[in-house]
C-alpha positions in Angstrom: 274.5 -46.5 225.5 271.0 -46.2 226.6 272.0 -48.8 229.3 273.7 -46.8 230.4 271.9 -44.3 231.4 269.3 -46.8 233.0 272.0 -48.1 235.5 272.8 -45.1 236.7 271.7 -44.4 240.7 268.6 -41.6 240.4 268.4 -39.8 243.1 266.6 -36.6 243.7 269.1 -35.0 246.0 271.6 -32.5 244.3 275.5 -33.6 244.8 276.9 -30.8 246.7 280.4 -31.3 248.3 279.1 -31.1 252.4 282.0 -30.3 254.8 281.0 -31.0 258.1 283.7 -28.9 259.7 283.3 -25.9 257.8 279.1 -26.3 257.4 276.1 -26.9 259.3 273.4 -28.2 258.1 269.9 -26.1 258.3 266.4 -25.8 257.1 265.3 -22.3 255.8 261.5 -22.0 256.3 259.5 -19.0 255.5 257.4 -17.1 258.0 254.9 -16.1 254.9 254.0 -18.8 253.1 255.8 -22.1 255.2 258.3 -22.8 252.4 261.1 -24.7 253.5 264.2 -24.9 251.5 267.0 -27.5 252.8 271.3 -26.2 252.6 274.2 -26.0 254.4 275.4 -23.0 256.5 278.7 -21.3 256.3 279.8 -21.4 260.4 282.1 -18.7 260.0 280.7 -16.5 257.2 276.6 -17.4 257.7 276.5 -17.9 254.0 273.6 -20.4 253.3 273.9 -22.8 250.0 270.3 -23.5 249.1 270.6 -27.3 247.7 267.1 -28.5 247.6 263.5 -27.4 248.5 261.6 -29.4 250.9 257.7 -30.0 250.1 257.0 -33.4 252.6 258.6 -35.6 255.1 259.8 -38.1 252.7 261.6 -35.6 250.7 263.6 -34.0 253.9 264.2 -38.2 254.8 266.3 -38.0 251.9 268.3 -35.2 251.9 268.9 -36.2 255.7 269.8 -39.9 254.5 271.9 -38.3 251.3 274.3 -36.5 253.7 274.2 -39.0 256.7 272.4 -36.2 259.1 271.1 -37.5 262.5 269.7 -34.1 263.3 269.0 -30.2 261.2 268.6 -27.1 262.9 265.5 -24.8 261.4 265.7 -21.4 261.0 263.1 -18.9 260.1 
């Protein structure tokens, strides 16, 4: 049992169900304070699903590498 939960893949990128047609990925970063928060972008209705907040490079690598992004648009 406790085996498990050992093998299991930990990852530190939410799942969220990406669809490339429908969604664009963006970065949200704040004007104030220079939070950035990473999510995907409605293209037809704007709305924005927050899936992770970014705190360094490494951490934005991964989401990028998590959903197979070449490239994010940042918006402010």
């Amino acid at each position: 049992m406790i085996f498990d939960f050992l093998s299991k893949k930990i990852t530190s990128v939410p799942a969220y169900d990406y669809n490339p047609e429908k969604e664009k990925p963006v970065i949200r970063a704040s004007i104030c304070n220079g939070e950035q928060v990473a999510g995907f972008k409605d293209k037809v209705t704007g709305e924005f699903h927050e899936v992770m907040l970014i705190r360094n490079q490494h951490e934005l690598t991964e989401f990028m590498k998590e959903y197979k992004l070449k490239h994010i648009d940042k918006e402010y």
